[in-house]
C-alpha positions as CSV (number, residue, x, y, z in Angstrom):
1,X,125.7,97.2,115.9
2,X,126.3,94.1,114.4
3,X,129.9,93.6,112.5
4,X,128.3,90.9,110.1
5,X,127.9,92.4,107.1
6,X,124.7,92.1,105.0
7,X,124.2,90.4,101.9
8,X,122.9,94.2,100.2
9,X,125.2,97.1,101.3
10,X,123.4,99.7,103.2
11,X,120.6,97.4,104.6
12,X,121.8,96.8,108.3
13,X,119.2,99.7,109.7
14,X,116.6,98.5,107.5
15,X,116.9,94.5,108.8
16,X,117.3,96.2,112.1
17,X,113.8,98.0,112.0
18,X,112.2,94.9,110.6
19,X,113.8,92.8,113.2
20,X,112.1,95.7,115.7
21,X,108.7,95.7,114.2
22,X,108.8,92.3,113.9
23,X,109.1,91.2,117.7
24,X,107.1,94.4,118.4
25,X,104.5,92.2,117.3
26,X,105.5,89.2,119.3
27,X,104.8,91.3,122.6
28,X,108.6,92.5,123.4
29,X,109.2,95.6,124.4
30,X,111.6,97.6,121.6
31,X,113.5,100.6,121.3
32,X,112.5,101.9,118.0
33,X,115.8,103.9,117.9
34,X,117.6,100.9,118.7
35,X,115.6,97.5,117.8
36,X,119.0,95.6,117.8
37,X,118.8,96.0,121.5
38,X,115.6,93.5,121.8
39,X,118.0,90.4,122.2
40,X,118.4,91.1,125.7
41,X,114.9,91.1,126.8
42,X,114.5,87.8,124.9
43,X,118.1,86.3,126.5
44,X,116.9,87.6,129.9
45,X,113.5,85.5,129.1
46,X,115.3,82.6,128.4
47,X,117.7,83.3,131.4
48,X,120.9,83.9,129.2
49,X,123.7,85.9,130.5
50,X,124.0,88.1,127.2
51,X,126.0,91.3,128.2
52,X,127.1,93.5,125.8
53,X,130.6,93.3,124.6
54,X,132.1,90.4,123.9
55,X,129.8,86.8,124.6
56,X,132.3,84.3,124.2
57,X,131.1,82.9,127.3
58,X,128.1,82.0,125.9
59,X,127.9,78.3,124.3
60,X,126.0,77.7,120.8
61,X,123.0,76.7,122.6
62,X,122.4,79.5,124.6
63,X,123.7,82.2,121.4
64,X,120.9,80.4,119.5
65,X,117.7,80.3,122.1
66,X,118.3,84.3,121.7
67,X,118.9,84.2,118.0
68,X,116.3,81.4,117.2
69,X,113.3,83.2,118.2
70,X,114.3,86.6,116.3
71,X,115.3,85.0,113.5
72,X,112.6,83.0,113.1
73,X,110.2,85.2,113.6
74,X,111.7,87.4,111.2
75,X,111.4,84.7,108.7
76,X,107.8,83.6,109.1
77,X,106.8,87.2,108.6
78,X,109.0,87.4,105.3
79,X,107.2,84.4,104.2
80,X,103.6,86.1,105.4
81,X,104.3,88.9,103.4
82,X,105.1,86.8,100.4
83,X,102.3,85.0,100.7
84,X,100.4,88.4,100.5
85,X,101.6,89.8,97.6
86,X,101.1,86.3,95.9
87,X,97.7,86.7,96.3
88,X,97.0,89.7,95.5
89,X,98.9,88.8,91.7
90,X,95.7,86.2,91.9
């Protein structure tokens, strides 16, 4: 579990289950019980050594070609679903 802290208290499961559902989507195989745990199959596809524990190993390049793509994705289908309920107020 992550030990940043989210900007609503309470939320972390529900960003997590996004996050799952989300790359779900993408093609990537996810543990609904445990979405968070998607960042190694996308580290292993972009030949990261993420571990877990500690990654200080790991330089700001490599921590964001496995953060990037899950963040971003998450992001585009934010703005998807905003775009939805736009129009249907139209």
């Amino acid at each position: 579990m992550s030990k940043r802290r989210t900007l609503v208290p309470g939320k972390r499961n529900a960003l997590d289950e996004f996050k799952g559902k989300v790359m779900a989507q993408k093609g990537y195989h996810v543990n609904p019980s445990e979405p968070n745990q998607v960042k190694y199959e996308v580290a292993k596809e972009q030949g990261i050594p993420l571990k877990k524990g500690y990654n200080g190993h790991l330089t700001s390049d490599q921590a964001g070609k496995v953060g990037g793509p899950i963040g971003g994705n998450m992001v585009k289908e934010m703005v998807r679903m905003a775009q939805e309920q736009l129009n249907k107020k139209h």
